[in-house]
N, C-alpha and C positions, 0 to 999 in steps of 0.2 A: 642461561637465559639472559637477555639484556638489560640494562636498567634501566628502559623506559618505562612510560607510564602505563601500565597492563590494563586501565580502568575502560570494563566494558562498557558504559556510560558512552566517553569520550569518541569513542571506538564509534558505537553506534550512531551519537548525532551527526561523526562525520559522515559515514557512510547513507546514514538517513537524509541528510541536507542533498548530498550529491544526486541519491534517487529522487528525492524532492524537485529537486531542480528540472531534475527529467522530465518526471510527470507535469509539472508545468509546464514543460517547453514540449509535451507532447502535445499539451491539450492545447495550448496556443496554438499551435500548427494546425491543427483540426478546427480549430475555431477559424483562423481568417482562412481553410479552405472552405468553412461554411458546413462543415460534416460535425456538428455538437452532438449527437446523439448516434456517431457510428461507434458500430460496432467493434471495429479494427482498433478506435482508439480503446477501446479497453483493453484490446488481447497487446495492442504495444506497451499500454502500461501496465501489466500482468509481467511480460516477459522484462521489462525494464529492472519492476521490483524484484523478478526472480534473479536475474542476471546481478544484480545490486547485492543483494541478499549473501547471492554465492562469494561474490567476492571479498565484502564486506565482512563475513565468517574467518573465509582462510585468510583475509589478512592477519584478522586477530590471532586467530591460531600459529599462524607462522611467523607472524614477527612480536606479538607480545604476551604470548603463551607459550614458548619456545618449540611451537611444534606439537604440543602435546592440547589436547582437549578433547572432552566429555562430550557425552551426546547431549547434556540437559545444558551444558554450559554450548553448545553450539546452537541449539534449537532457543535457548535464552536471548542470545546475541542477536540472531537471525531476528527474534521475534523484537527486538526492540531497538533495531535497524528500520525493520517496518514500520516500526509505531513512530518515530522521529518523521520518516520521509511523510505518514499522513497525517501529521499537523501540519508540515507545510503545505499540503494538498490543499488539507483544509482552511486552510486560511489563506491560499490562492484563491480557492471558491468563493470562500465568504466575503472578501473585498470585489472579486469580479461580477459576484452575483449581485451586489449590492451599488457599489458605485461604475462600474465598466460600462455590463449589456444588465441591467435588468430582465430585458424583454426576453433572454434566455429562460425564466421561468416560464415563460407562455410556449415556448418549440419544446420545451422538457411535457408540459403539459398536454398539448396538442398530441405531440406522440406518446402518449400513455391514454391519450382516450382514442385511438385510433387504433393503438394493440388490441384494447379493448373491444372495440370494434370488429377488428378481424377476427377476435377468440369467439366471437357470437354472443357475446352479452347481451341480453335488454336493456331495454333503454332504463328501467329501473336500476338493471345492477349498476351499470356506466354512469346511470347519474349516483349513485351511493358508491362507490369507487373513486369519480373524480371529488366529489368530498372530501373524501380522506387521505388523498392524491395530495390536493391543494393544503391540507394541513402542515404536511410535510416537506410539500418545497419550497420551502424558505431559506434563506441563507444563511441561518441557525441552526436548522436539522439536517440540510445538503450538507453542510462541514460536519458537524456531529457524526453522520452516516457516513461520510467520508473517511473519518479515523477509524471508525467499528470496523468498515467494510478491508480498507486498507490493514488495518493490523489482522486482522482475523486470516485474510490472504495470507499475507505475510507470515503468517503461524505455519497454515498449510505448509508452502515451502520450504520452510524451516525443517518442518517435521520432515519431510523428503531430505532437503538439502545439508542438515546435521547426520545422517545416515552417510553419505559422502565423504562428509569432511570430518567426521570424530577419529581421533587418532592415541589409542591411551599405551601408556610406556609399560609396554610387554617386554623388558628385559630382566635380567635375571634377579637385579637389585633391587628394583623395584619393590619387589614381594616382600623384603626385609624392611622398609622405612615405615 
């Protein structure tokens, strides 16, 4: 084993900032194409965090774990790779939402009562939905929901992506230490 710094911590905010990075520079793109509320930009920053995730793991495993690693210390790793990248989500949201575009909470809102709309709602439920709609899109519970949403993701994967990469020392010695 080497004698760098093993500490999954470090590990993580790196790999976390770098996925961070992404997913703002996803959403940016998607913002001056005018597309804030596509779809596609989820599934890029979906595959972004997955692809982040995975590599973020076996690095630790292969350079400061000597190769060897658990499935709970992989799915741990993975899970707090994701949790770093969505604080910086989150507090891209929360300054853009706040001082950028504002007026994105109104295209966030518009199409949630237009979903609405097309699901068949009455006008009662649509008006008692966009209520509680409007509680929540603030630029304090957008970033709050942004961490939950992101690390909880980011668990899923894990829980996949630690299945792949766990690797435990099946040698004969082993069994003796």
């Amino acid at each position: 084993m080497s004698t760098q710094d093993s500490s999954p911590v470090k590990n993580a905010m790196n790999y976390g900032s770098i996925i961070g990075i992404a997913l703002v520079i996803i959403s940016l793109l998607f913002y001056m194409m005018n597309e804030t509320t596509s779809e596609i930009q989820n599934y890029l920053g979906y595959l972004a965090l997955a692809v982040g995730v995975y590599i973020g793991v076996k690095h630790h495993r292969d350079n400061e774990l000597g190769g060897l690693m658990s499935y709970g210390k992989a799915l741990s790793s993975g899970t707090l790779i994701s949790f770093f990248a969505s604080i910086i989500m989150a507090f891209y949201l929360y300054v853009f939402i706040l001082f950028i575009d504002p007026s994105l909470v109104d295209v966030i809102l518009e199409k949630a009562e237009n979903d609405m709309i097309d699901a068949g709602n009455s006008d009662k439920e649509i008006e008692m939905g966009m209520k509680y709609t409007m509680m929540f899109v603030t630029p304090f519970w957008m970033s709050a929901m942004s961490v939950l949403v992101y690390t909880i993701i980011g668990f899923i994967f894990s829980l996949i992506i630690a299945t792949f990469l766990k690797k435990q020392d099946d040698s004969f010695d082993s069994n003796f230490q």
